[in-house]
N, C-alpha and C positions, 0 to 999 in steps of 0.2 A: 685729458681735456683736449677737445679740437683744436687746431689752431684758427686762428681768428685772422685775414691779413685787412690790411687798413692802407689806403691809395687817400690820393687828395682827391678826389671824387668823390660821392655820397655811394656808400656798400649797405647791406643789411643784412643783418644776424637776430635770433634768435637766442635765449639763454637762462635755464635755470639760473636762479641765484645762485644755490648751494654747491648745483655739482657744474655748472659751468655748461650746461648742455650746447653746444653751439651750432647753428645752421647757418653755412654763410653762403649767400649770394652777391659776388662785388662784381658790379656794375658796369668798372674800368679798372684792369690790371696793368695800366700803363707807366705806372708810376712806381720805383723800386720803394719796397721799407724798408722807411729809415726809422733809427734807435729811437728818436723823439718821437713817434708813432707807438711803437713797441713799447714804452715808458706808459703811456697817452691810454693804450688798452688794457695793461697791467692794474693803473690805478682802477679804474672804470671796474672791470671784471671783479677788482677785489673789494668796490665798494657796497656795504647792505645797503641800497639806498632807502629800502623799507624803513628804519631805524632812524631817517633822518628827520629832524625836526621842522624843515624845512623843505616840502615836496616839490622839486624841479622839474618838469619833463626833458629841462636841457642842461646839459651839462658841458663845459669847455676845459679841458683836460691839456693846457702844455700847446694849448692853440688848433688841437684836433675837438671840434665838433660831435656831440653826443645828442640825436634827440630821441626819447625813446618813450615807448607804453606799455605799462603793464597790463598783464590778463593774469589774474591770480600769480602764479608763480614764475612764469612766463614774462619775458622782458623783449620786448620788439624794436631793434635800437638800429638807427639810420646815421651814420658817422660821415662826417666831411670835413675837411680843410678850408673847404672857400666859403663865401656868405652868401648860402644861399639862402631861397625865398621858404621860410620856415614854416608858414601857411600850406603851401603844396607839400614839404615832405609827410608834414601830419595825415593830410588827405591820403599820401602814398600808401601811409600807413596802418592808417581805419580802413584804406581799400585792400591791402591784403589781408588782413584782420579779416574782414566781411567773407573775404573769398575762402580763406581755407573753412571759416565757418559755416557756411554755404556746401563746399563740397564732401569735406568729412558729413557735416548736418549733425554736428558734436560740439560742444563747449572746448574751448580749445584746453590742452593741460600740457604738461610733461609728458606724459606716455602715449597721447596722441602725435603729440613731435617724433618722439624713439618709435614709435613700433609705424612709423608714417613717412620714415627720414627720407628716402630718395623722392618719394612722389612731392614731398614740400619742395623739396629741391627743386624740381621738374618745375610743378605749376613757380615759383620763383624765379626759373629762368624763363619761363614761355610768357613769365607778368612784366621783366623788365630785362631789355637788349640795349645794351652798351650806354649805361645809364638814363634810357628813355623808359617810361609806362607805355605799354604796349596793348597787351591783352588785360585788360579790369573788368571784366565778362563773365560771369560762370558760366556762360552757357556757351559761351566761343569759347571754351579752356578745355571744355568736355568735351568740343570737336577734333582736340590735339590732345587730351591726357584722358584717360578714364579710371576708373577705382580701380582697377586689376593692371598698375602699373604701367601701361602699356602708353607709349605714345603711339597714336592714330596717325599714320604718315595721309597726307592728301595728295594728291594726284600734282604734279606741277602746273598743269591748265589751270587747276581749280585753285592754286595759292594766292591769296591774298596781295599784293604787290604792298611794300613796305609803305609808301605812301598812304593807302589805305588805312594801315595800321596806326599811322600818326595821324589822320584828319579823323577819324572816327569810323570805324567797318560798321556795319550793319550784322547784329549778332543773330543772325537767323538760320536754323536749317531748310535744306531744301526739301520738295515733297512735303509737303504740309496739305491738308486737305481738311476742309471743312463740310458740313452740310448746308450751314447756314452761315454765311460771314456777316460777325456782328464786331461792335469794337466799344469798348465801355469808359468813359472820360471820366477822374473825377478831379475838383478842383475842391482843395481840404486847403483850408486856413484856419492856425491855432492864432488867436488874437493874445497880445499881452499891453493889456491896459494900465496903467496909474491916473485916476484921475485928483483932486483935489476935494475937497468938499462942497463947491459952490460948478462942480462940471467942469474945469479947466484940466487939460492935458498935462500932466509931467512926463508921461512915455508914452511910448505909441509905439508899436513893433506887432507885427505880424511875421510871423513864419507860415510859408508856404509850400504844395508841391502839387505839383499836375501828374495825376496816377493816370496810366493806360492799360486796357485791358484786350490785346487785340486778337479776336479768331478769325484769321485771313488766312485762303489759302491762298498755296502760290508763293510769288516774292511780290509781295505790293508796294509800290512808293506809294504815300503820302503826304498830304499835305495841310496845318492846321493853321486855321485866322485865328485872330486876337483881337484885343482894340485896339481902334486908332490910337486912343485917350495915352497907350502905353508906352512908356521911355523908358529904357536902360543907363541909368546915369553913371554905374561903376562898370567894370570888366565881366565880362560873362565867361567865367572857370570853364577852361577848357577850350573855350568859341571865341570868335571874335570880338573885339570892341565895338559896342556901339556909342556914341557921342551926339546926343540930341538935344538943343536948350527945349527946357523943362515950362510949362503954364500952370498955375495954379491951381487949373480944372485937369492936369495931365495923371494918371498915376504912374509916379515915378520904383522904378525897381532899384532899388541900394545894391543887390547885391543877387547875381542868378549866376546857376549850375544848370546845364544843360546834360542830358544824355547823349554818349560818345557818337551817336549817329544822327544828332540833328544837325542840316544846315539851317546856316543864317543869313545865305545870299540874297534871299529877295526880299528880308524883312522890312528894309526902308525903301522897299516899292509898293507892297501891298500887306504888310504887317502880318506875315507868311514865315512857318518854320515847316518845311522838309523833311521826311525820313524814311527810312525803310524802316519800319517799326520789328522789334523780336517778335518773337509768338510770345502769349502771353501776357501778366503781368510786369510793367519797367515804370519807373521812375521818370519822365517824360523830364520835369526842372522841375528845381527847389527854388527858390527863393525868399526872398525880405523886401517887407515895406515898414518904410517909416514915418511918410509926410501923408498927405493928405488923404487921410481912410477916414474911413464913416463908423460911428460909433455908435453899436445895435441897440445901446441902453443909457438910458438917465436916471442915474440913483440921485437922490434929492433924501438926505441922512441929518435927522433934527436929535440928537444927543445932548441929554443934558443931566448932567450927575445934582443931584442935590444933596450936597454934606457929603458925609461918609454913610448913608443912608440905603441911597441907592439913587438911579441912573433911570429914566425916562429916554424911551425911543421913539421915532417914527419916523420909518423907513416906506420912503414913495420911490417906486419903479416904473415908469414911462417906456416901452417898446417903441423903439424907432421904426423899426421896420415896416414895409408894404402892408395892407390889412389883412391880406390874400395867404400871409405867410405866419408862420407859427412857430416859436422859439420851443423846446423840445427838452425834456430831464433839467429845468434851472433849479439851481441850488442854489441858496444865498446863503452865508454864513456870518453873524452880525457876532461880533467880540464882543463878549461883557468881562469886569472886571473879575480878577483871578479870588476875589475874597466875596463872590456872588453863593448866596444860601439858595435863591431860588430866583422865578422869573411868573412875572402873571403877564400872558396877552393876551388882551381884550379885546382887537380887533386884525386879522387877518384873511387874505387869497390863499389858496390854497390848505397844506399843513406847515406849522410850526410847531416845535417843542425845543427846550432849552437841553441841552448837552453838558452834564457838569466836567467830562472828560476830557472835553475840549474848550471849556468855556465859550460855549459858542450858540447860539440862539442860531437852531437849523431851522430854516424856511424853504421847504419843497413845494414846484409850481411843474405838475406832469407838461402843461399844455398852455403857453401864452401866446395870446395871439396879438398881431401888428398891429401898432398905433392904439393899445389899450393900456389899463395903466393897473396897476393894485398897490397895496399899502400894506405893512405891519406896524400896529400900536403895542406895546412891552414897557414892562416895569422890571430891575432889576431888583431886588433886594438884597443889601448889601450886610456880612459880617462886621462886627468892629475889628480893626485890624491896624497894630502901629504902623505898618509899612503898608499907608492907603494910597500913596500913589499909583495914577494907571495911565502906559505907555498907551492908551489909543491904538490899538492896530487896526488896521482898514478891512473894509467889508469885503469878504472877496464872493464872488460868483462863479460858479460853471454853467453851463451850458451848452445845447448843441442845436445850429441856428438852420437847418436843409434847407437847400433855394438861395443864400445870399452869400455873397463875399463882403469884407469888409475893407478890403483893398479896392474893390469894384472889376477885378479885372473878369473877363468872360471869353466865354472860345465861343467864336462867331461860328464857325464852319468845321469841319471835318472829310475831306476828301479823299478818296484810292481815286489816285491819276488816268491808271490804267482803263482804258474802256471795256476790260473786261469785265472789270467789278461795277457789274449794273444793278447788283441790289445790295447792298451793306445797310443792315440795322445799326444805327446810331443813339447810342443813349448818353447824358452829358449830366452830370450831379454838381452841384455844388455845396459847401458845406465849410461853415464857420465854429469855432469850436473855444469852449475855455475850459482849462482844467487847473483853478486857483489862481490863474494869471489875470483876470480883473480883478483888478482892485480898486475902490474908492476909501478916501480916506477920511476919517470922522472927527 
C-alpha cells in the first residue's frame, strides 16, 4: 500500500477501496505529520464507506477533513484541516474528474489508474501548484503532457507567466488557420417549473449555458454584448463580483460560472465579456435564474374523479410564445389513477393514447405554434380497489422551445477586435428545453 501523507492544507488521492490503490498529489508539504493525522487516514482508508447506510461525501476524522467522490470503485478524496469553502473543493473535484476523462477518453477504473500511474501524477501536478488550480484545460494540459508520457518543454519566451495562470490563460494553440472563420453561439436553457393548479408559481429555476463554437484563425480577441436588462446578484465562480441593485423588469442571475478566459472588466460600462476564445467547442458560462422568467405555457387541468368509478379530464394548453415561433417534440403526461382499466378520449390535438405502464395518458404535439392553444377531453375508468386513494401527481411536459429563452437573456453582438478579422460568419441559436421538469399540479 502507497503511503498516503496528509498536511493541514487540502492534498488529493485517489484509492481503491479494497486494495488501497493510492495516487497522491499534496498540494503543500509544509507541515510535518503528525500521529493524529496518521490515526485520521488509518480510520478513513479502512472504512467500506459503500456499506454505509448513511451516504456522506464528507467525512471529519479526529478533526482532519475528508471530502470525497466515487467513480465505481475509485474514490477521489481532498483532505484538509482548515474550513475550507467545500463548494470549490467539489468543483476541484468534478474538474479532475472531467479531465483525466477527457484525456484517457476512457471511463475512469482501477486499471486505468495502475497501468496510467506517472502521467495521472503528471497531469495532477501540472492541474494544481502549491495548493492553487492552475491548469483545468484539456487542451492547455496537451501543450505540456501528451499520451506517450512525455512532458512538452516550451520555449521560456513562450511560458505562460504565473499570473496568467491565476486570472484565466487563454487555452489556444498557435497557427491555427481556417478558410472560412465562422463562430457558432448557442444559448440552451433547461427550464424547471412547478406550477399550482390555478398558474401560480411554486419554483421557478432555470439552468443555463452559453455554448461557443469558434473557427478562427490566428489568435483572436473578442468580444460579446448582453442585455442591459442583466444583473449578477451573487459571485461569479472564478470572476469577479459584480453587485448591481436589481428592478423588477431586470433579469437577475443567482448564480454564474464563467470560462477561465473571460474578462469582466468593462461589463459595467457596456455589458461587455472579453476573450481570447479556444479553438473549437468551450463552455462560454453556465448559470441559474430564479426570479423573474417567462413562462412558455399555461396548463389550465379540470380533474374530477367521480366515486371510485372513474376520473373525467380536460386539459387546456395556451402557448405563450411570439406566433412567429413554434414549440417543437411536446409531450404532456397527464397521471391517472394506479387502479385505471382503461381511458376513452374524445376530444384531442395532436396524438394521445393511455399508457397502462406508466399510468399516464401520453399526449404528443410534433408542432405547436405561438399564442395558440389545444385541448385533451379523457375519461378514466376506474377498477374497484380497497386502497382507492390517489396521491394526484402533476402533469409534467417536455419540450423543445428554438428561438426563445425563458430567462429572456440574449447576446446582442459578437465581435473579433482585430481588424484583421473582416469577415467572420456569425450564427447565434437559442433554445429552451424540458425534460420532465414542468410540472403543473392537479
Amino acid at each position: 500500500m502507497n503511503n498516503l501523507y496528509f498536511t493541514e492544507n487540502i492534498q488529493m488521492f485517489t484509492f481503491k477501496i479494497d486494495l488501497y490503490l493510492g495516487i497522491l498529489h499534496a498540494m503543500r508539504l509544509d507541515v510535518a505529520l503528525v500521529q493524529e493525522e496518521k490515526k485520521a487516514r488509518t480510520i478513513f482508508l479502512n472504512t467500506d464507506y459503500s456499506l454505509c447506510k448513511i451516504k456522506k461525501p464528507i467525512e471529519n476524522i479526529n478533526g482532519t477533513t475528508f471530502c470525497y467522490k466515487r467513480i465505481k470503485n475509485v474514490y477521489f478524496v481532498a483532505v484538509t484541516k482548515k474550513n475550507v469553502n467545500a463548494a470549490l473543493v467539489f468543483e476541484l473535484l468534478n474538474t479532475i474528474i472531467r479531465i483525466l476523462k477527457e484525456y484517457f477518453n476512457k471511463d475512469i477504473s482501477e486499471n486505468l489508474i495502475k497501468s496510467n500511474f506517472s502521467l495521472v501524477y503528471e497531469i495532477l501536478d501540472e492541474t494544481i501548484d502549491f495548493g492553487y488550480p492552475q491548469k483545468t484545460e484539456t487542451d492547455l494540459l496537451k501543450l505540456y503532457i501528451n499520451s506517450d508520457k512525455k512532458v512538452i518543454k516550451k520555449e521560456e519566451s513562450k511560458q505562460q507567466p504565473i499570473t496568467a495562470l491565476l486570472t484565466g490563460p487563454s487555452v489556444r494553440q498557435q497557427n491555427i488557420l481556417y478558410r472560412k472563420n465562422e463562430v457558432f453561439i448557442d444559448v440552451i436553457e433547461n427550464v424547471h417549473f412547478l406550477l399550482s393548479n390555478n398558474g401560480k408559481f411554486l419554483k421557478s429555476d432555470i439552468i443555463g449555458e452559453i455554448k461557443i463554437n469558434t473557427k478562427l484563425s490566428g489568435y483572436p480577441f473578442c468580444r460579446l454584448g448582453l442585455n442591459e436588462k442583466l444583473n449578477f446578484q451573487k459571485k461569479a465562480i472564478g470572476r469577479k463580483t459584480i453587485k448591481k441593485k436589481t428592478k423588477n423588469h431586470s433579469i437577475v442571475i443567482d448564480d454564474v460560472k464563467f470560462h477561465n478566459s473571460i474578462s469582466l472588466d468593462k461589463y459595467n460600462i457596456d455589458r461587455s465579456i472579453s476573450f481570447s476564445p479556444p479553438d473549437g467547442l468551450f463552455e462560454c458560462a453556465s448559470y441559474r435564474v430564479t426570479n423573474n422568467v417567462k413562462i412558455p405555457f399555461k396548463v389550465i387541468p379540470i380533474v374530477k374523479q367521480r366515486g371510485d368509478t372513474s376520473v373525467d379530464y380536460k386539459i387546456t394548453i395556451r402557448c405563450l410564445i411570439k406566433k412567429r415561433l413554434f414549440a417543437k417534440n411536446v409531450v404532456i403526461k397527464v397521471p391517472t389513477p394506479k387502479n385505471t382499466a382503461g381511458c376513452l378520449i374524445t376530444k384531442q390535438n395532436g396524438v394521445a393514447k393511455y399508457d397502462p405502464a406508466t399510468n399516464c395518458i401520453i399526449w404528443k404535439i410534433n408542432k405547436f405554434q405561438g399564442e395558440s392553444e389545444i385541448s385533451l377531453t379523457a375519461e378514466a375508468n376506474l377498477l374497484r380497489s380497497k386502497n382507492s386513494h390517489w396521491a394526484r401527481p402533476p402533469i409534467t411536459l417536455d419540450f423543445l422551445l428554438p428561438g426563445y429563452t425563458s430567462s429572456g437573456l440574449k447576446v446582442k453582438y459578437f465581435k473579433v477586435i482585430e481588424k484583421s478579422y473582416t469577415d467572420v460568419s456569425k450564427y447565434i441559436r437559442y433554445l429552451s428545453l424540458s425534460k420532465g421538469s414542468f410540472q403543473i399540479r392537479i
